[in-house]
VOGU-3710 file (C-alpha; in Angstrom, 3 decimals, decimal comma):
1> xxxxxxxxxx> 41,210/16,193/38,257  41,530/13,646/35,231  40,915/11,084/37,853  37,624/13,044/39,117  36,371/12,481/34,590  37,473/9,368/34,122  35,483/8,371/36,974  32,328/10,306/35,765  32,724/9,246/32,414  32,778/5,382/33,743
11> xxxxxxxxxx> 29,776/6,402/35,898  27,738/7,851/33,113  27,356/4,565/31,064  26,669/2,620/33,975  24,168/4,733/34,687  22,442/4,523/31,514  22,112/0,963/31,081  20,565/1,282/34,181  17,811/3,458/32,869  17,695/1,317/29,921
21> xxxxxxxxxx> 16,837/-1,724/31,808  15,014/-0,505/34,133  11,163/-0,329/32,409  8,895/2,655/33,540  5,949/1,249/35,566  3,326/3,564/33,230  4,463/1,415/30,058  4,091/-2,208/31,771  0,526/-0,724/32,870  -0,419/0,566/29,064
31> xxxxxxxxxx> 0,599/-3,050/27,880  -1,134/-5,099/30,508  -4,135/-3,130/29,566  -3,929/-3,110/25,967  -3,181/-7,159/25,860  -5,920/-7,432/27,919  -8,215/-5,605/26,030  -7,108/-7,545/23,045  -6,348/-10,982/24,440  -9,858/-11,064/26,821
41> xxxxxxxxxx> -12,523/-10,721/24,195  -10,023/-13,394/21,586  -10,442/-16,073/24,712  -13,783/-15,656/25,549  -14,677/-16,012/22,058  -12,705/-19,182/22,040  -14,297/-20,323/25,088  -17,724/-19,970/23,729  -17,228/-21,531/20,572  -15,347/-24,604/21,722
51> xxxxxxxxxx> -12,279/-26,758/19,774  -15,191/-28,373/17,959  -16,980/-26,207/16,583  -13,515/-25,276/14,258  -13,815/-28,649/12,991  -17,644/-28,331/11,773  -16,660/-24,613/9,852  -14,621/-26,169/7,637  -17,941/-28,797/6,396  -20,233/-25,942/6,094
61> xxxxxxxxxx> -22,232/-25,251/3,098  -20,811/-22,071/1,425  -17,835/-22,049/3,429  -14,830/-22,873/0,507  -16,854/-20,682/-2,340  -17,155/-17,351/-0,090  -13,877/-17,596/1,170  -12,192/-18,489/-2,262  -14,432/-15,361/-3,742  -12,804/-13,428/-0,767
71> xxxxxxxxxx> -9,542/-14,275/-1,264  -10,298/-13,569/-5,456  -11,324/-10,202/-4,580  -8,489/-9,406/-2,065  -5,798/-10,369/-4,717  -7,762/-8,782/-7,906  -8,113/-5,539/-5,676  -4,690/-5,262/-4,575  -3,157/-5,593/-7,978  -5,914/-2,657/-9,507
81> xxxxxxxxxx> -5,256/-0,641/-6,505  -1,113/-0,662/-7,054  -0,957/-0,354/-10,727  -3,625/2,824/-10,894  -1,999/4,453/-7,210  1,864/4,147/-7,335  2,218/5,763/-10,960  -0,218/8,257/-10,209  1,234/9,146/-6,903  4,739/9,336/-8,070
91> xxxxxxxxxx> 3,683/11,598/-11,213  1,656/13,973/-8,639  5,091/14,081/-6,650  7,608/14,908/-9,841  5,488/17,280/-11,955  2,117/18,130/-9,956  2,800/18,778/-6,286  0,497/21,830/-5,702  -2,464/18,638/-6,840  -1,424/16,564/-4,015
101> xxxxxxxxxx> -3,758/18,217/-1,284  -6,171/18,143/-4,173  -5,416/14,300/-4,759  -6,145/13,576/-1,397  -9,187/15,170/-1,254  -10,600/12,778/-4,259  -9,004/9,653/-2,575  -11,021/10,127/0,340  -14,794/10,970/-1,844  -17,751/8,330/-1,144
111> xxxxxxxxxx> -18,776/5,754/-4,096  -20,786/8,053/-6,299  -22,263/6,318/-9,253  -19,959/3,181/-10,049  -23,153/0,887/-10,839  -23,653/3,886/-13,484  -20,214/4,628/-14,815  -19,042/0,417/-14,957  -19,287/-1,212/-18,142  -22,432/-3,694/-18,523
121> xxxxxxxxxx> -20,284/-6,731/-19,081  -18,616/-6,248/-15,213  -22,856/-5,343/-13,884  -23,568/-8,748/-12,078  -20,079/-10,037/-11,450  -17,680/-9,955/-8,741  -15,468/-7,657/-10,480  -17,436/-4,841/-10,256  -17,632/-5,831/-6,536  -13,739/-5,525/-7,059
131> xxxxxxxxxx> -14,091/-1,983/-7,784  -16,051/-0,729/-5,197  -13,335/-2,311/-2,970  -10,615/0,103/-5,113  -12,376/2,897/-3,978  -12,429/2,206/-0,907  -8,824/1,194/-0,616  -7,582/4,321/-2,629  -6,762/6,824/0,399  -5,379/4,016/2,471
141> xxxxxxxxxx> -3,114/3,174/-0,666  -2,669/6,620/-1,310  -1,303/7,705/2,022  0,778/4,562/2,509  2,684/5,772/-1,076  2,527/9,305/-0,212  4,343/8,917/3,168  7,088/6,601/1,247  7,814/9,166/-1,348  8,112/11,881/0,977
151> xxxxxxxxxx> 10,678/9,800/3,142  12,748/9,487/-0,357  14,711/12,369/-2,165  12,499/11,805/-5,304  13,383/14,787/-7,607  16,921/13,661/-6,936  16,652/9,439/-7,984  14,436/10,716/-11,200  17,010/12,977/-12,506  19,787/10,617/-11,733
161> xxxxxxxxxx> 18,686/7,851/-13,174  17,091/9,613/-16,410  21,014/10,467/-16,607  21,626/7,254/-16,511  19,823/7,005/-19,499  16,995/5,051/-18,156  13,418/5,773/-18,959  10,414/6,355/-17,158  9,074/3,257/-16,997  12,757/1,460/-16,309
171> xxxxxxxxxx> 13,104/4,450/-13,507  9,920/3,572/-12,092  10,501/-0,028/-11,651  14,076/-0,300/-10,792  14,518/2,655/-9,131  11,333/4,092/-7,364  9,465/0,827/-7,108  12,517/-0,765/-5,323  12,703/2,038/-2,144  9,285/1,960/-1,939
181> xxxxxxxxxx> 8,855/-1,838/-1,149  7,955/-0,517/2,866  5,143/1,679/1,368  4,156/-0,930/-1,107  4,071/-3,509/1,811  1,809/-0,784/3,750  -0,602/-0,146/0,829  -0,816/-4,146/0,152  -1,459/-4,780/3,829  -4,085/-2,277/4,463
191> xxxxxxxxxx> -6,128/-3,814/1,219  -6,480/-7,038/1,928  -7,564/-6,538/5,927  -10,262/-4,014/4,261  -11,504/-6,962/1,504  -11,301/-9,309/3,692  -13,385/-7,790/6,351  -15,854/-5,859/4,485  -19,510/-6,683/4,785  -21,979/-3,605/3,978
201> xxxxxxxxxx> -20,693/-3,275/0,094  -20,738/-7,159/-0,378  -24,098/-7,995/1,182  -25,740/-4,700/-0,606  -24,536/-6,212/-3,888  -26,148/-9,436/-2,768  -22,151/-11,495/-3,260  -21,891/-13,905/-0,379  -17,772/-13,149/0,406  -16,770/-14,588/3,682
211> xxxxxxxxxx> -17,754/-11,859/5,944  -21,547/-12,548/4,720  -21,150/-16,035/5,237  -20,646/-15,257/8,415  -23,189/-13,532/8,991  -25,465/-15,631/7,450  -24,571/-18,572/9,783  -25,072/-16,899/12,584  -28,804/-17,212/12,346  -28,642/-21,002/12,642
221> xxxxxxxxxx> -25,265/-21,522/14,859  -23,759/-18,992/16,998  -21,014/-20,853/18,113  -19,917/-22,052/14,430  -20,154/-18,327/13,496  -18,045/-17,275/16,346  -15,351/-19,682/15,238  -15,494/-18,665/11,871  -15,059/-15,406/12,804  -12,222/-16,862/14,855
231> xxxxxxxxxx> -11,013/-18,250/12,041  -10,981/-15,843/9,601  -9,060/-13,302/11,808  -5,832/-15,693/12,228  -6,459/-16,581/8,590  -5,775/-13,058/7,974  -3,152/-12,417/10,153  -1,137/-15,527/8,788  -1,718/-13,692/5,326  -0,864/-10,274/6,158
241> xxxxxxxxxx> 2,109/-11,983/8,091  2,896/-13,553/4,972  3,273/-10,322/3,519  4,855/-8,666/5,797  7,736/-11,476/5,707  8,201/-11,704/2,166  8,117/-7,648/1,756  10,797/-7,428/4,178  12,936/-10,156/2,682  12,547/-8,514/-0,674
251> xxxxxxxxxx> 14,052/-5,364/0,776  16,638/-6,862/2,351  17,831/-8,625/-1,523  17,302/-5,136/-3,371  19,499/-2,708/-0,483  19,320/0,990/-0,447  19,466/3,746/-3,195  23,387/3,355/-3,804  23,430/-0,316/-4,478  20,102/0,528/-6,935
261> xxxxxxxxxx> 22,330/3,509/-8,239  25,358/0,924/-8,992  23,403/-1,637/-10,596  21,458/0,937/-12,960  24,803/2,306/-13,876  26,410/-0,679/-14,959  23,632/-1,614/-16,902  23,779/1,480/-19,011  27,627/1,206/-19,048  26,668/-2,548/-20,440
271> xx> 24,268/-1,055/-22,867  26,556/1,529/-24,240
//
């Protein structure tokens, strides 16, 4: 009889890694067809623009001003977009959470009246441009955060590190802000692809950012705009792999919520 389980028990493993290496036929089929649909359209692109025409983007007229003004507005975006959503997002978690289906609702409203309600000195500028792009970026922002903080015990890290004797702001930034870094990653990521590939808010507000530029061209070259285009899309994903690699290198260096609890209470140890 113990001879009759050991020898299932030996079989059962064996029989596992056999399932485990052995790949369903459905999921090779839903990844042929998804690279395809990806990978076909990138190469005939390529194919119609031709290695050359890469070379004659970069001399265009316009080309370095709309995409430094791009890049400008991805970064000034970002920053407004963190500082106004993670504090207000946290906040709505700790002391308001019957407002968060509320909160979501006004993250998620059109752009009603910002020409109106912006100050005259941003009227004209790119920065008001900037703000459009806020709004727009809110419920991506604010969903990114939102999923983070539901993931973490956050009544629980507040009240131990206010016991700590840290305040809000030093619980916010060395506590919170540290578990969050996957959200904050999210919420950064999700920006910059939406400044960098709007065009309808841009070209309304008559700003020539690199999306309009590329439109623009294409009335006189198709094949330079179709490299651009090229262009800018493995410009962006080296930047949002940038991101992505630095975020997760970040999290690596600050750990989980007990090497952020031991730090915070030797520093107030220290202090006292």
């Amino acid at each position: 009889m113990a001879a009759v389980i050991e020898t299932t028990e030996l079989e059962e493993p064996r029989r596992t890694r056999r399932a485990s290496r052995s790949l369903p036929v459905w999921r090779w089929v839903i990844l042929v067809v998804a690279g395809a649909y990806f990978l076909i359209p990138l190469w005939s692109a390529l194919r119609f623009a031709g290695i050359k025409a890469f070379g004659s983007v970069l001399t265009q007229p316009g080309f370095t001003d709309s995409l430094n003004l791009s890049v400008r507005l991805a970064i000034v975006t970002t920053i407004i977009t963190l500082v106004l959503m993670l504090p207000t997002t946290v906040y709505v978690h700790l002391r308001l959470p019957r407002l968060q289906r509320t909160l979501e609702g006004i993250t998620i409203l059109p752009i009603v009246g910002v020409l109106q309600v912006a100050p005259g000195s941003l009227k004209g500028t790119s920065y008001l441009l900037a703000l459009e792009y806020v709004i727009l970026a809110m419920p991506f922002a604010y969903r990114a955060f939102d999923a983070g903080l539901r993931a973490l015990d956050l009544k629980t890290l507040v009240e131990a590190s206010n016991s700590l004797g840290a305040g809000w702001a030093s619980t916010l930034w060395r506590v919170v802000l540290p578990n969050l870094t996957t959200a904050m990653l999210s919420a950064t990521v999700l920006t910059v692809a939406l400044v960098l590939g709007e065009f309808t808010m841009a070209s309304l507000a008559l700003f020539q950012t690199f999306p309009v530029w590329i439109v623009v061209n294409d009335q006189t070259s198709g094949q330079v705009s179709v490299a651009a285009s090229l262009l800018s899309l493995f410009v962006t994903w080296i930047f949002l792999l940038a991101i992505t690699v630095l975020g997760t290198r970040r999290a690596r260096r600050t750990g989980g919520e007990v090497t952020l609890f031991s730090v915070a209470r030797r520093e107030s140890q220290g202090g006292s």
